[in-house]
N, C-alpha and C positions, 0 to 999 in steps of 0.2 A: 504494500500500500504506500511506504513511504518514498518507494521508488518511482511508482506513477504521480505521486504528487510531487517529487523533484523535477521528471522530465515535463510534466503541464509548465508547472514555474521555470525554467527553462525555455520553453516556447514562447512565453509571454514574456517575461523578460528580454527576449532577445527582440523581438517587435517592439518592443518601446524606444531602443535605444538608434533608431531612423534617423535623417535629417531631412528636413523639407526646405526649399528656398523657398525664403519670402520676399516682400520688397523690402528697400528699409525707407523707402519715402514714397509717398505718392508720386505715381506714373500716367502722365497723361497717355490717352491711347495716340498711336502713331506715331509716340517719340522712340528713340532707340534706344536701347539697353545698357548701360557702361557696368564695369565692373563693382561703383561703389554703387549703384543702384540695389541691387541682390546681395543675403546673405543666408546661409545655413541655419536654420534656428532648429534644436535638438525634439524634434518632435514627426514622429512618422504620419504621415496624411494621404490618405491613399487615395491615388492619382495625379496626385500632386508631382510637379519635377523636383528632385533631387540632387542634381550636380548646379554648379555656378554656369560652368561652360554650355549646360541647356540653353541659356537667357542670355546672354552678353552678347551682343551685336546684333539681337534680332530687333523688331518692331513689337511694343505692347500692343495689342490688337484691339484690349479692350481699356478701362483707364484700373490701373493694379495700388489699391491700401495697400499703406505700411504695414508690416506685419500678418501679412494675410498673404496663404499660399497661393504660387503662383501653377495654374495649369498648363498641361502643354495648347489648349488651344487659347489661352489668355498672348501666345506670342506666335511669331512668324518671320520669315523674312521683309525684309522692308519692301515697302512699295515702290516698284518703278513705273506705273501705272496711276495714275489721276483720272478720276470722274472727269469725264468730259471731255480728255486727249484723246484726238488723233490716234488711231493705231493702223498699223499694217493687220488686216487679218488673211491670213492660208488656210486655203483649205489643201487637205492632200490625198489622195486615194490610190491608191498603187502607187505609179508614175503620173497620175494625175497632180499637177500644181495650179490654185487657179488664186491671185490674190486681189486684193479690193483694199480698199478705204473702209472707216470704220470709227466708229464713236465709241467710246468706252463708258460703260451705265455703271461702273463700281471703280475700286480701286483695287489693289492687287501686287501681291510679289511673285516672284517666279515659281512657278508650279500651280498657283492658285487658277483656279477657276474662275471666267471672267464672261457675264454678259456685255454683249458688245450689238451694237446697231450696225449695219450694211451701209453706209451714204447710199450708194445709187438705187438697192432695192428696198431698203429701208424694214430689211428684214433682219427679225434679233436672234443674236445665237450665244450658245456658250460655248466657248473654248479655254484651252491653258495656255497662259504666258510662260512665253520662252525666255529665254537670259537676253537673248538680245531687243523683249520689247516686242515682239511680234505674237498674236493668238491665234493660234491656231486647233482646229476644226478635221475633223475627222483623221483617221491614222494608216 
């Protein structure tokens, strides 16, 4: 008996001693991450990110309390994308390339998901942004 109640205590004890990063000062959404921004604070939070190097050079996504964990969808890559820029959009299908003009209806870092308008057909589509700027539509 005393052996299964050392390994429970055991168990439990070793889950408490987690780290969770939090902010250490309020983060507006869209600003970038620095290192004194985030710290460790000795508590496990589940789902919550736990390295510093998770945070630090992304974009807060949403606006992040002191003290309060931060999730991985609280952060992202920065936006190279603005509501209402100009974008190159492609589409591609095999060997098919066919490109257009394009309005962008959100904002967006690379890999995100991005509604965009057509100029000429004034048709709306989603695609993902590319590093260079470009959304592109079908694969």
């Amino acid at each position: 008996m005393v052996k299964w109640l050392f390994i429970i205590f055991s168990l439990c004890a070793s889950a408490a001693f987690g780290e969770t990063l939090v902010a250490t000062r309020t983060i507006r959404s869209h600003a970038i991450i620095g290192p004194d921004d985030v710290t460790l604070k000795d508590v496990d939070i589940a789902g919550s990110l736990d390295r510093i190097e998770d945070a630090v050079g992304l974009e807060a996504r949403v606006v992040l309390y002191a003290g309060r964990p931060i999730r991985p969808g609280d952060v992202g890559p920065a936006a190279i994308i603005e509501r209402n820029q100009i974008v190159m959009l492609v589409y591609r299908r095999g060997g098919l390339r066919i490109a257009a003009d394009a309005r962008a209806l959100g904002r967006g870092g690379v890999g995100d998901y991005l509604r965009v308008m057509n100029l000429t057909s004034r048709t709306t589509v989603t695609g993902i942004i590319g590093a260079d700027g470009t959304v592109t539509v079908g694969r």
